[in-house]
C-alpha positions as CSV (number, residue, x, y, z in Angstrom):
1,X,-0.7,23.1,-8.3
2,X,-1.1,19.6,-6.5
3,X,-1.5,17.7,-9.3
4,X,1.2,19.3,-11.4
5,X,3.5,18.6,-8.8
6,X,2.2,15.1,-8.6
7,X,2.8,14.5,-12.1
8,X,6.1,15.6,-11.7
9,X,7.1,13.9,-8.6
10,X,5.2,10.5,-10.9
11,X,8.0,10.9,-13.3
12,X,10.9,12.3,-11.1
13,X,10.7,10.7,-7.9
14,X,12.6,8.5,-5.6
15,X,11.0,5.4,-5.5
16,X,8.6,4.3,-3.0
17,X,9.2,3.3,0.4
18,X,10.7,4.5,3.7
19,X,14.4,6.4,3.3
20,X,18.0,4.2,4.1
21,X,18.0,4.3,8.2
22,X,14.0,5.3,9.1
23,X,13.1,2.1,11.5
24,X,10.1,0.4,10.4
25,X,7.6,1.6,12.7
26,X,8.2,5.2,10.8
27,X,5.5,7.8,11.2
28,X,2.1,7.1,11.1
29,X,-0.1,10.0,9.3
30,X,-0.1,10.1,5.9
31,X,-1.0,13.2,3.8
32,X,-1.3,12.9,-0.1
33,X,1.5,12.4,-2.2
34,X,3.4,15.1,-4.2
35,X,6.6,13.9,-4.9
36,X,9.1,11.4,-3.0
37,X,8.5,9.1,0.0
38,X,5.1,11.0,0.7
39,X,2.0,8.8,0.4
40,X,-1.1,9.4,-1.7
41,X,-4.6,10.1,-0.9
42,X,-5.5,7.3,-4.6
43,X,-8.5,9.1,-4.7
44,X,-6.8,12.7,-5.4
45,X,-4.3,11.5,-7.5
46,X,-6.5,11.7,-10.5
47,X,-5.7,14.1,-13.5
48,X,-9.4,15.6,-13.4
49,X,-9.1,16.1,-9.7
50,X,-5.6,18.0,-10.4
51,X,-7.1,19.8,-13.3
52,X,-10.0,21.3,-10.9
53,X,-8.2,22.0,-8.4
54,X,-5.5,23.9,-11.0
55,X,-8.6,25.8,-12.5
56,X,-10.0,27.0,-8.9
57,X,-6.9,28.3,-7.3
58,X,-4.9,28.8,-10.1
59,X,-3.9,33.1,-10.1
60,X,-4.2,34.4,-13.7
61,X,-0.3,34.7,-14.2
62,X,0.1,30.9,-14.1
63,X,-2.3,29.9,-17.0
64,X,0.6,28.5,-18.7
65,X,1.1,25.8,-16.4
66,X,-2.5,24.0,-18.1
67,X,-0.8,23.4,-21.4
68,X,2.5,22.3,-19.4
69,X,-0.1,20.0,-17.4
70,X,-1.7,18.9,-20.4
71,X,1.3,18.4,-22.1
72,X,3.1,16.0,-19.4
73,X,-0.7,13.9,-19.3
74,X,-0.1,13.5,-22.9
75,X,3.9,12.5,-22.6
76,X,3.1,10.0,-19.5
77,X,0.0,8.6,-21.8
78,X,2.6,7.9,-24.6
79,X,5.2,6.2,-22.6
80,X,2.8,4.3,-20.8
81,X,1.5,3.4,-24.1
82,X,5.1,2.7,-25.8
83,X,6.1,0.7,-22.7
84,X,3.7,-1.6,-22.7
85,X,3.3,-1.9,-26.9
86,X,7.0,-2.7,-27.0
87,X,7.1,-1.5,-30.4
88,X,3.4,-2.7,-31.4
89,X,1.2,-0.2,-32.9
90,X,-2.0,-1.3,-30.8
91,X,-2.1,-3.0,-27.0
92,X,-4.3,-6.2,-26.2
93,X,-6.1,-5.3,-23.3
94,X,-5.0,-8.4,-21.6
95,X,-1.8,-7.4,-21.9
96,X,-2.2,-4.1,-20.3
97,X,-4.3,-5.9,-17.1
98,X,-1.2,-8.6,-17.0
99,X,1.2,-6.3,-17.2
100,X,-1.0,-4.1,-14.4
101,X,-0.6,-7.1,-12.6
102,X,2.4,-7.2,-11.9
103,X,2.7,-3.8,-10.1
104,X,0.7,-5.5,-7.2
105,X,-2.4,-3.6,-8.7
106,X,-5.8,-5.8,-9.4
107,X,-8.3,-5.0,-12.1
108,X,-11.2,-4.9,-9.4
109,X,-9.0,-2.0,-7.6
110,X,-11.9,0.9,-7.2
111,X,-9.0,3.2,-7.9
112,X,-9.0,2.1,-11.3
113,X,-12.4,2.0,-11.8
114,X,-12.8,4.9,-14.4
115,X,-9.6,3.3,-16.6
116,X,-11.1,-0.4,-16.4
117,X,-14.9,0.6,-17.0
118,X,-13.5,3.0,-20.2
119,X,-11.7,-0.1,-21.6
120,X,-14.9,-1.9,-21.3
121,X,-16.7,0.0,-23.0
122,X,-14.3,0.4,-25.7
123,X,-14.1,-3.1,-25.8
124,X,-18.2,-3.0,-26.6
125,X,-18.3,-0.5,-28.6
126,X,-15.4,-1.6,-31.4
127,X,-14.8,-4.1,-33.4
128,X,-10.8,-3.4,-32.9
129,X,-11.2,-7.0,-31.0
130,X,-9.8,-5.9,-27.8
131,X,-6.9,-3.4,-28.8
132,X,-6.5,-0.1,-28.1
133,X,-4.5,1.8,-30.2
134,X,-2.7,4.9,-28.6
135,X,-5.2,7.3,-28.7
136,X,-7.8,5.0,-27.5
137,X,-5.3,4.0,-24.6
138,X,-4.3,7.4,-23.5
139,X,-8.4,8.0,-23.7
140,X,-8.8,5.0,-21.0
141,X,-5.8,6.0,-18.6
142,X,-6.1,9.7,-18.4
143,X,-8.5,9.7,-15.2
144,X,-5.9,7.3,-13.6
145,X,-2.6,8.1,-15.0
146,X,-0.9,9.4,-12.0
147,X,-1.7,6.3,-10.2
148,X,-0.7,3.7,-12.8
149,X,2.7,5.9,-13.5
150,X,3.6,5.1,-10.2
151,X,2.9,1.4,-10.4
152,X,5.0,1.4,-13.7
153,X,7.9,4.0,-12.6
154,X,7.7,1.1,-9.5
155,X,7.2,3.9,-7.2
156,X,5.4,1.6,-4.8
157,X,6.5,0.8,-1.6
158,X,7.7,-2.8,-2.6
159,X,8.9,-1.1,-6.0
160,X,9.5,-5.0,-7.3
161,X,6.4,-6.8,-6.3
162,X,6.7,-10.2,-8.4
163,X,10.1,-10.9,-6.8
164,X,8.8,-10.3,-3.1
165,X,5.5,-12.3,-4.0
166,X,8.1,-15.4,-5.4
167,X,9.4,-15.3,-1.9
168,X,6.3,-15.0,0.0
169,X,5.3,-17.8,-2.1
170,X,8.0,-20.1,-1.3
171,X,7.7,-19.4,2.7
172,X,3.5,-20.3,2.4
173,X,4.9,-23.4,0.6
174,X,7.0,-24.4,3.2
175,X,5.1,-23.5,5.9
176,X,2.4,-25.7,4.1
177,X,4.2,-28.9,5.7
178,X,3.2,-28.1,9.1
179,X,0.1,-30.5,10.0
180,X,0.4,-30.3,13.8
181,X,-2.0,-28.8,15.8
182,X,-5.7,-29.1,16.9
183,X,-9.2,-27.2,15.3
184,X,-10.3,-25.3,18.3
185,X,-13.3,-27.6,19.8
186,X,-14.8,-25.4,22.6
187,X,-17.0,-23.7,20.0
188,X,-18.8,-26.2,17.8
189,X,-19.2,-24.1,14.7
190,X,-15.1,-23.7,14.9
191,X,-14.4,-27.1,15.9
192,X,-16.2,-27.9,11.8
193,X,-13.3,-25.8,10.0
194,X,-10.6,-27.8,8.3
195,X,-7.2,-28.8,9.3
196,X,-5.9,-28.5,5.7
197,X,-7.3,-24.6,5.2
198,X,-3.9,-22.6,4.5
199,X,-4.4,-18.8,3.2
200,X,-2.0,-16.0,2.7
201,X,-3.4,-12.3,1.8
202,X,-1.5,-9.3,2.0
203,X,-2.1,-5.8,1.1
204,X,0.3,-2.7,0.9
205,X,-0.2,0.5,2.0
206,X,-0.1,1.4,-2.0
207,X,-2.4,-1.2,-2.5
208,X,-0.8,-3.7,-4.0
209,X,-2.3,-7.2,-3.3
210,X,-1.8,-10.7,-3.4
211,X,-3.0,-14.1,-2.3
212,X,-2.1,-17.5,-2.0
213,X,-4.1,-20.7,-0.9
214,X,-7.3,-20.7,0.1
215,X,-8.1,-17.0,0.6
216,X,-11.5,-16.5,-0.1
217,X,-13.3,-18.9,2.0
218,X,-14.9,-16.5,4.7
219,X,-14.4,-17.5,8.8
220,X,-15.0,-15.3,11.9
221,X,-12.5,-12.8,13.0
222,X,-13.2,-13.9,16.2
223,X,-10.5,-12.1,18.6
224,X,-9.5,-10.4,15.0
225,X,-11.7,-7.7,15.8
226,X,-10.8,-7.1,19.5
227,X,-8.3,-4.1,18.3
228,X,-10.2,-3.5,15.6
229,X,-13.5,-2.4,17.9
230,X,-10.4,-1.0,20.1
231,X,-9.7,1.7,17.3
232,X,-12.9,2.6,16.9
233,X,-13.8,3.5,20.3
234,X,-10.8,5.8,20.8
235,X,-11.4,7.4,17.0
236,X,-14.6,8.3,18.8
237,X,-14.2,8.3,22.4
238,X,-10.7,9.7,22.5
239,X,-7.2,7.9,24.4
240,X,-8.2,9.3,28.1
241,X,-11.6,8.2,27.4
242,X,-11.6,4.9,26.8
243,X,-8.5,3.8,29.4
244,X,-10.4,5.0,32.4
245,X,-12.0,1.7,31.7
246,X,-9.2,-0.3,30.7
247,X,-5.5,-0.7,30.7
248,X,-2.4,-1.1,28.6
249,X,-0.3,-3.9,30.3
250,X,0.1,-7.7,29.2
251,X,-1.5,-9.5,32.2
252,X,0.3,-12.2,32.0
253,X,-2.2,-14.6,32.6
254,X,-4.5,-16.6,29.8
255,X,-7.1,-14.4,27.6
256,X,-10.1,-15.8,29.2
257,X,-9.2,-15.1,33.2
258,X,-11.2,-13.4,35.4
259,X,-8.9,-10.8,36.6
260,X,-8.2,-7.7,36.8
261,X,-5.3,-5.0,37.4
262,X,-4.1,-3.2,40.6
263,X,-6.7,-0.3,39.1
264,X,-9.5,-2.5,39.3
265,X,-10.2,-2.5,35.6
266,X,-8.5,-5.0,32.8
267,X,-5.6,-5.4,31.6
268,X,-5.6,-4.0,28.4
269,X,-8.2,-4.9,25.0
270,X,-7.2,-7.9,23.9
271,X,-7.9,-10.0,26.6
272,X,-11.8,-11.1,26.8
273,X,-12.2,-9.1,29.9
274,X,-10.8,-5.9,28.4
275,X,-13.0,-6.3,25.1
276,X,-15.8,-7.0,26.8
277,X,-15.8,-3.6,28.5
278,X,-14.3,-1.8,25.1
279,X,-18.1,-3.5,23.5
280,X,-19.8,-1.5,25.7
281,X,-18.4,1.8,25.5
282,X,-19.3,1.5,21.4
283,X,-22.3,4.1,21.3
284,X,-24.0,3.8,25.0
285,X,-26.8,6.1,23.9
286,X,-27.9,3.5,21.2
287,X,-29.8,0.1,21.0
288,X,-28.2,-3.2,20.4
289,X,-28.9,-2.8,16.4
290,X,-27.6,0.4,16.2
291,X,-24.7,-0.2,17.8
292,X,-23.5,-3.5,15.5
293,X,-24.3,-1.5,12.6
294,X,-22.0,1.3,14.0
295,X,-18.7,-1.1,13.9
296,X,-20.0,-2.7,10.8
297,X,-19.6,0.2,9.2
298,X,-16.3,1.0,10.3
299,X,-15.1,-2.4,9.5
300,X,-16.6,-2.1,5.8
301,X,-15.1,0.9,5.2
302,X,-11.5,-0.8,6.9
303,X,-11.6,-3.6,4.3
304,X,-12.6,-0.9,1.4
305,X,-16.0,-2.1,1.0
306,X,-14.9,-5.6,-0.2
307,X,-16.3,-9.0,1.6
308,X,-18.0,-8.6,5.0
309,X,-20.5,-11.0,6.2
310,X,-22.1,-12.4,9.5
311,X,-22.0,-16.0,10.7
312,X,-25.4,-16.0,13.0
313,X,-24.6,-20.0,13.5
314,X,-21.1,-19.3,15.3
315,X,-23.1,-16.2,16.9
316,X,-25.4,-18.7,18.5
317,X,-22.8,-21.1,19.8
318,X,-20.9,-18.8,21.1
319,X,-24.6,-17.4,23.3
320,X,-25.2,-21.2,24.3
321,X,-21.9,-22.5,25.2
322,X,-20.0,-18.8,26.2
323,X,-20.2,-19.7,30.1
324,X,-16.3,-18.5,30.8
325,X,-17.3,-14.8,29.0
326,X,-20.7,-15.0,31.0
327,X,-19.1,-15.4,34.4
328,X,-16.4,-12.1,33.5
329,X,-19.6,-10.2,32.3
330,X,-20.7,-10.6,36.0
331,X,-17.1,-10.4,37.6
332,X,-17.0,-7.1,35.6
333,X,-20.3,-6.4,36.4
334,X,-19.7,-7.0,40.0
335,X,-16.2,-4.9,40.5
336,X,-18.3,-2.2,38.2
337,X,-15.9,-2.0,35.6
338,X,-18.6,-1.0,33.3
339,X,-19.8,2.2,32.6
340,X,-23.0,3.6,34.3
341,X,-25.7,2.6,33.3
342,X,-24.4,0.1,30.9
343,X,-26.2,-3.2,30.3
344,X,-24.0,-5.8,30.8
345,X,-26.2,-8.3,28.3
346,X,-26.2,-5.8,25.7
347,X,-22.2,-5.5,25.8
348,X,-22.0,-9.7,26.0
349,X,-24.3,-9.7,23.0
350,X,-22.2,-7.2,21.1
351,X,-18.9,-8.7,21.7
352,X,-20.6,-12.3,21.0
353,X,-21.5,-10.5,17.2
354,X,-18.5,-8.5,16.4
355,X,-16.5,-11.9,17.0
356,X,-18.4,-13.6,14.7
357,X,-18.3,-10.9,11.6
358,X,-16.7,-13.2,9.0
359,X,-14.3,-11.6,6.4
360,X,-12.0,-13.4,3.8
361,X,-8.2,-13.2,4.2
362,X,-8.5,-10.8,1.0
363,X,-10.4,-8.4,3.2
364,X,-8.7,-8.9,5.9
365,X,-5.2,-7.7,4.3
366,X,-7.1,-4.5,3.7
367,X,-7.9,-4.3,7.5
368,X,-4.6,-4.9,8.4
369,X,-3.3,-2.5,5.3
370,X,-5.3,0.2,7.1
371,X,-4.0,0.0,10.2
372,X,-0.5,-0.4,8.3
373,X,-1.5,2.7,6.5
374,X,-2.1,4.8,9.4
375,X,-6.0,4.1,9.4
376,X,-6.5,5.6,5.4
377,X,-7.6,2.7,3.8
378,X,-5.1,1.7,1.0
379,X,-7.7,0.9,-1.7
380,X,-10.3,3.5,-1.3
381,X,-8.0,6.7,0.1
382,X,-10.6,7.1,2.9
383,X,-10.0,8.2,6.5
384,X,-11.5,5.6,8.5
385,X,-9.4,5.9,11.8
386,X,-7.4,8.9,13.7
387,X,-3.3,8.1,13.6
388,X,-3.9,8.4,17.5
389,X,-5.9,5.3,17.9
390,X,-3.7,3.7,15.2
391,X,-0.7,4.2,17.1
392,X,-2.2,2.7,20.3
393,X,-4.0,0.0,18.8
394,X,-0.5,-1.0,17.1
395,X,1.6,-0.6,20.7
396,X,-0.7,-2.6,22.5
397,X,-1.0,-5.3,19.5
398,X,2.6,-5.5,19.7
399,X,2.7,-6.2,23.4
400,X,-0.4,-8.2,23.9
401,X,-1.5,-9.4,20.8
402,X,-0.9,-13.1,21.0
403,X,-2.3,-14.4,23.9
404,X,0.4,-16.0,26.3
405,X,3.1,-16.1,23.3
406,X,3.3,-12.5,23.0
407,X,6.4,-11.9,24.0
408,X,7.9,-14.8,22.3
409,X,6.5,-13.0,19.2
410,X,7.6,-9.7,19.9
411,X,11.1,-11.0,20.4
412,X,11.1,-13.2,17.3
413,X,8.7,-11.1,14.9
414,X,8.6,-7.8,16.3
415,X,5.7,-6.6,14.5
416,X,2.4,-6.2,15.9
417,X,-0.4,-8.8,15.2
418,X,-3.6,-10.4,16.8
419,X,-4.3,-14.0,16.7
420,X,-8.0,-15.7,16.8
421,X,-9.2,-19.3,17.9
422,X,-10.7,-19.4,14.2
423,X,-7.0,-19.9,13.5
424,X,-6.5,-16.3,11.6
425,X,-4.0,-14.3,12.4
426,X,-3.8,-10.2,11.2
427,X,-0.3,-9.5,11.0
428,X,0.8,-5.0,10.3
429,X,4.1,-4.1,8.7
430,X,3.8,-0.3,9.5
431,X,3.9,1.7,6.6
432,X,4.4,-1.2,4.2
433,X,1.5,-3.8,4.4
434,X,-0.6,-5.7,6.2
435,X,-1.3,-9.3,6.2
436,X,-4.1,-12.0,7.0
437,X,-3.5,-15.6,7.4
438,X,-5.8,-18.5,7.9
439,X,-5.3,-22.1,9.6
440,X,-7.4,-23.5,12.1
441,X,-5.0,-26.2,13.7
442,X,-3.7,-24.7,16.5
443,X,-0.9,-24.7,18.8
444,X,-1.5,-24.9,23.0
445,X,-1.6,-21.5,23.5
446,X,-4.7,-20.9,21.0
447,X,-1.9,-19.5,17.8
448,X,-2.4,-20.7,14.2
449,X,1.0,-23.0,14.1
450,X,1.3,-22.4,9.9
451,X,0.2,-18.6,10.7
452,X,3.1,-18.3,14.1
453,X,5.6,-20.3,11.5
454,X,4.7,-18.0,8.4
455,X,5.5,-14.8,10.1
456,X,8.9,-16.1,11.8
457,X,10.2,-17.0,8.0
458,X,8.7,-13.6,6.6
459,X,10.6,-11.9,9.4
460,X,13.9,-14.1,8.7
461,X,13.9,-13.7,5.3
462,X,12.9,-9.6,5.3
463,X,14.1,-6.5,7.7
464,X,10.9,-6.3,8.6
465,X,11.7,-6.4,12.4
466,X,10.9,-3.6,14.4
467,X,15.1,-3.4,15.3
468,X,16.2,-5.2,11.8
469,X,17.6,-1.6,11.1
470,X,19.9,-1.0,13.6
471,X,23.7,-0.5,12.7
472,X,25.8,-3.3,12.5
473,X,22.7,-5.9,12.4
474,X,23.0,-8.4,9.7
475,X,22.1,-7.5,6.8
476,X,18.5,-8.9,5.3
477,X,16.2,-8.5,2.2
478,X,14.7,-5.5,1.8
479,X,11.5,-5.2,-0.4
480,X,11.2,-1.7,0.0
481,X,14.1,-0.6,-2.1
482,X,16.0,-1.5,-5.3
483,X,19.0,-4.0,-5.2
484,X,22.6,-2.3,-5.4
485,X,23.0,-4.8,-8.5
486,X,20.0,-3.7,-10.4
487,X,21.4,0.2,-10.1
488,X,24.6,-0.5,-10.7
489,X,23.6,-2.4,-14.1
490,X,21.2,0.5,-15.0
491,X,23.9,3.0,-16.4
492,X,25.3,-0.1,-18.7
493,X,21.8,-1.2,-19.6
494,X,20.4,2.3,-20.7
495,X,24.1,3.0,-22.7
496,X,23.7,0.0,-24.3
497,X,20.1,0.3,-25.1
498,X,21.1,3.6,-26.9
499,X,24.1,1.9,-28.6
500,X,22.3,-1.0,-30.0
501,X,18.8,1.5,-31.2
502,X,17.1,-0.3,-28.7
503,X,13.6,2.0,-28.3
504,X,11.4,-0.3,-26.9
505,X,14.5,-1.1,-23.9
506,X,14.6,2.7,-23.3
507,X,10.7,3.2,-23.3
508,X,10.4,0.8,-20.2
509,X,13.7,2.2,-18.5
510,X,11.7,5.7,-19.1
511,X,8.7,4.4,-17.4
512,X,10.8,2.7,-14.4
513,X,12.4,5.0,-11.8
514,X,15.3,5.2,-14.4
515,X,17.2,8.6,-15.0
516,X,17.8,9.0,-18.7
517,X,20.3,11.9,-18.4
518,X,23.1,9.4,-16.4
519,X,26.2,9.3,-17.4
520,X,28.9,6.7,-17.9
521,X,32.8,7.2,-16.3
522,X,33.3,9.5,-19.0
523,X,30.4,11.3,-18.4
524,X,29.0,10.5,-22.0
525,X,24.8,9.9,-22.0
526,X,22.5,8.0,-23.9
527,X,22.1,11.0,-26.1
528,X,26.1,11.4,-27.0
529,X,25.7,7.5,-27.9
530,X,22.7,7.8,-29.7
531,X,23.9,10.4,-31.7
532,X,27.3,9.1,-32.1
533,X,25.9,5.6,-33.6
534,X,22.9,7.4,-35.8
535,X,20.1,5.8,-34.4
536,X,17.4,8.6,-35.6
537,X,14.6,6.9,-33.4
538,X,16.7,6.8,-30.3
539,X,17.4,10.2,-30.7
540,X,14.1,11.8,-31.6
541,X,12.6,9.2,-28.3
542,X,15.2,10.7,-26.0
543,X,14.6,14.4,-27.2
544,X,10.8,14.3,-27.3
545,X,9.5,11.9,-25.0
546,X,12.6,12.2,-22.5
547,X,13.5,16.0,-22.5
548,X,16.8,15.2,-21.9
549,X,19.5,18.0,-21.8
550,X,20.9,18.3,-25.1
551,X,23.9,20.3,-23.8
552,X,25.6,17.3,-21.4
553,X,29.4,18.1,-22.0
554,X,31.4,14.2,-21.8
555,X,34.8,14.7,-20.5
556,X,36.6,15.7,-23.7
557,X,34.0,18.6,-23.8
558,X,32.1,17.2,-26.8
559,X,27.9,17.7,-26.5
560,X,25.3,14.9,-28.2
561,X,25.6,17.3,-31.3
562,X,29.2,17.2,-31.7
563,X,29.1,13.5,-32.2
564,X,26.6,13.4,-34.6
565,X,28.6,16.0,-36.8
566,X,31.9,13.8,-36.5
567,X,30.2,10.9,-38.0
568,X,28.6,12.5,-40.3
569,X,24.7,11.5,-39.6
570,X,23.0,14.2,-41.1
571,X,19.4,13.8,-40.2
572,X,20.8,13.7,-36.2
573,X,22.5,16.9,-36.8
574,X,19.2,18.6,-38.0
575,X,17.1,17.0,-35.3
576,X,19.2,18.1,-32.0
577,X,20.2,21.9,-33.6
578,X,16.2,22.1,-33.4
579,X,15.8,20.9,-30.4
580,X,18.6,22.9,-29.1
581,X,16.9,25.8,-30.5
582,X,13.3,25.0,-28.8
583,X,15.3,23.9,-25.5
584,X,17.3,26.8,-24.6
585,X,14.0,28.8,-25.8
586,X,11.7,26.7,-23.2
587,X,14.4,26.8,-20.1
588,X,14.7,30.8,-20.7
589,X,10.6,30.6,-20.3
590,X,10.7,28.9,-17.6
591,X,13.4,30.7,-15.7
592,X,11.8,33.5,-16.2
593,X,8.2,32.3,-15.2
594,X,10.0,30.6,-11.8
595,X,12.1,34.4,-11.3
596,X,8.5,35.9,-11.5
597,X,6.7,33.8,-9.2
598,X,9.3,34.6,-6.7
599,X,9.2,38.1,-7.0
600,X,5.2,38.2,-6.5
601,X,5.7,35.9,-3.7
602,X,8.7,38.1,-2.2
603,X,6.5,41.2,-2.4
604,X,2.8,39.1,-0.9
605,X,5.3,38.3,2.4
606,X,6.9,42.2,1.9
């Protein structure tokens, strides 16, 4: 029944996003959606996935439940259709994709890949010119439909993404000015990159995306992928494991020191020392090809198979000209930090190659989206990395993440994030997004200055500090949920939508998180002013489309029906006493259905 209840959870839902009052950090596994704040696996929320699994575990008493299925497919097919026509009798394709677009979702999503190949092919196979009437449409969105319900209901995380992209926007802008700074120098292939490179990606753990600037030039990750490779060795190695060889504490000291802990191992992963030692835990039994292939393919799979490639130039400077990671190879080497029978080469070599795995910052928000998204990578609904090394990669990014300004950036930010001499910085808004920025002028401590600056307006602007949602704090933006204006207004603007036979207004409030049964102060619906004005079409939307309950008393006791008799509109009065006929049939069905089910599942437990 998982995708029933998905379908119904689509269309009756609380939009997306954390509850009023759960801090920011939130929990960190995330199981498939059903209804509410719960997240989806995007690859199970497909009808034909539901439909199997409805046909395989279904017990013979619940048949029914397919046509029910069937018939809510069909009804979210039709308003997505009707929502997006406004009125029109066929839909441009661009249209739908622009409108798509605004959700936050792309075209290239591989979660849409069935609905996007499907219009494609209608496209070639037609000579409707690129419009899809409704049957065609509902044809091309049935494999997807849960998924783009949610994006049109706005049951996203960041439910109104075009007005949270207008203000990420206008920070990137201003954080444009900034033109201080230096190109780090002591590698020659980084000291190349240009000053004027500025790139903002971000990707939510829904998978909404967006980009602004220069975002797909690729550069190295460069200390990017410390906690990355961090991750991956306690998804394999396990917690214990991997911190008999290294620690958890800030040292204090700069990235590159040779130095170690009262334990006599490093501080913790993000310093050179610490990563160093993490690169040669990564599959001991295997040779040096093996083992980069091993973290590629975890890193692919992170960034949901989109851009990955290898700079062998910077990989070669960094061999020739690495003399400070050379002498803590042999300081390691020397206090035996490493495990036995580790070669410390080998680990030097690896760590020299993961840092120079280029991504773009468009891949790179899906990194950081996967760690946001508790290692399930947003955009392909696969498990990449346990929720146990998430969580500790995310602790110790938070408290070590930014070389000496770490705790200046845990104080002003408070959000975990890693820095990288290539001037990127991977920023994670648990359970909401993750971002990558790119500028290589940086500041004294080795920081992207546009990146530091980008984050502390983001921050200002959003409660997206880890303590933004304590009592009594001011109060600041919050993307996650809908303005008190905008539901205060949506009573009036449904009411009035019904008053004025608006049907194209009440098809996109039925496809927003919108409830079309509210009522106004006197407890009168859209259905009691449809029927009071007439408006045959608004009627026979809200009856057929909406299901709405026909038998909503207003406060003088009158039901949608009464009205229509009072002013004498005939066709209205035939149209609800039929529908009052087939509703009070269906709920009796279904009570008695739901009374059955309990019984059977009374006397399995008796």
């Amino acid at each position: 029944m998982r995708s029933l209840r998905a379908l119904r959870g689509a269309l009756c839902g609380r939009p997306g996003g954390r509850p009023p009052g759960q801090g920011a950090w939130g929990p960190l596994a995330r199981g498939p959606l059903l209804v509410g704040n719960v997240r989806h696996h995007p690859h199970e929320a497909t009808a034909a996935q539901g439909r199997e699994m409805l046909n395989s575990h279904q017990p013979p008493h619940q048949k029914e439940h397919d046509s029910s299925e069937s018939g809510m497919l069909s009804c979210l097919g039709d308003l997505l259709f009707y929502t997006i026509a406004e009125g029109q009798e066929r839909i441009a394709i661009h249209k739908f994709t622009a409108a798509l677009k605004a959700t936050g979702l792309q075209t290239s999503d591989p979660r849409l890949w069935d609905c996007m190949s499907q219009m494609r092919q209608m496209v070639q196979d037609s000579s409707s010119g690129g419009l899809l009437d409704r049957d065609l449409f509902r044809k091309c969105v049935s494999s997807n439909i849960v998924l783009l319900t949610q994006a049109f209901r706005k049951k996203f995380v960041i439910p109104d993404f075009e007005e949270f992209t207008d203000h990420v926007d206008r920070i990137f802008e201003e954080t444009k000015e900034h033109t201080e700074g230096k190109v780090a120098a002591y590698i020659p292939q980084l000291a190349k990159s240009d000053p004027d490179l500025w790139g903002v990606s971000l990707c939510t753990v829904d998978g909404q995306r967006h980009s602004v600037g220069q975002t797909k030039i690729p550069f190295c990750l460069q200390s990017c992928v410390k906690p990355l490779t961090y991750a991956i060795s306690v998804s394999n190695l396990g917690t214990e494991y991997v911190h008999k060889y290294v620690g958890k504490e800030p040292s204090g000291l700069r990235y590159n020191k040779l130095s170690l802990n009262e334990e006599g191992i490093p501080h913790n992963p993000m310093v050179n020392a610490g990563a160093i030692v993490v690169s040669s835990l990564v599959k001991m039994d295997c040779n040096k090809a093996e083992k980069f292939d091993f973290v590629l393919q975890y890193l692919n799979k992170m960034a949901g198979n989109e851009y990955m490639g290898f700079s062998n130039a910077t990989f070669q400077s960094e061999k020739e000209t690495g003399d400070r990671n050379y002498a803590i190879g042999y300081y390691l080497k020397e206090k035996k930090c490493f495990p036995k029978g580790v070669d410390m080469m080998a680990a030097l070599d690896l760590y020299f190659q993961l840092c120079s795995v280029e991504v773009t910052c468009e891949s790179g928000s899906v990194m950081a989206a996967t760690l946001a998204n508790g290692g399930i990578c947003p955009i392909t609904g696969e498990s990449v990395l346990s929720a146990e090394s998430v969580r500790n990669t995310l602790s110790l990014m938070h408290s070590c993440g930014m070389y000496d300004f770490s705790g200046q950036f845990a104080f002003h930010v408070g959000l975990p994030a890693k820095s990288a001499v290539s001037g990127a910085i991977l920023l994670v808004v648990p359970n909401v997004m993750g971002l990558m920025c790119l500028s290589p002028p940086l500041d004294k401590v080795g920081n992207s200055l546009r990146g530091i600056s980008f984050c502390q307006k983001l921050v200002s602007l959003f409660n997206f500090h880890n303590y933004d949602n304590l009592r009594h704090c001011a109060k600041k933006l919050d993307p996650r949920r809908e303005g008190g204006e905008v539901r205060n207004k949506t009573v009036v603007n449904l009411l009035f939508a019904a008053y004025s036979g608006d049907v194209s207004a009440l098809r996109r409030f039925a496809l927003s998180a919108m409830d079309m049964e509210q009522k106004d102060y006197d407890s009168r619906t859209a259905l009691h002013v449809a029927a009071a004005e007439g408006h045959l079409e608004v009627v026979k939307f809200l009856v057929e489309a909406c299901k709405v309950n026909p038998f909503v008393k207003d406060r003088w006791g009158n039901i949608p029906l009464h009205d229509a008799v009072q002013f004498n509109h005939l066709e209205v009065v035939k149209l609800l006493q039929d529908y009052q006929d087939s509703y009070t049939l269906s709920e009796t069905q279904a009570e008695a259905a739901a009374e059955a089910l309990s019984k059977e599942n009374l006397e399995s437990m008796v």
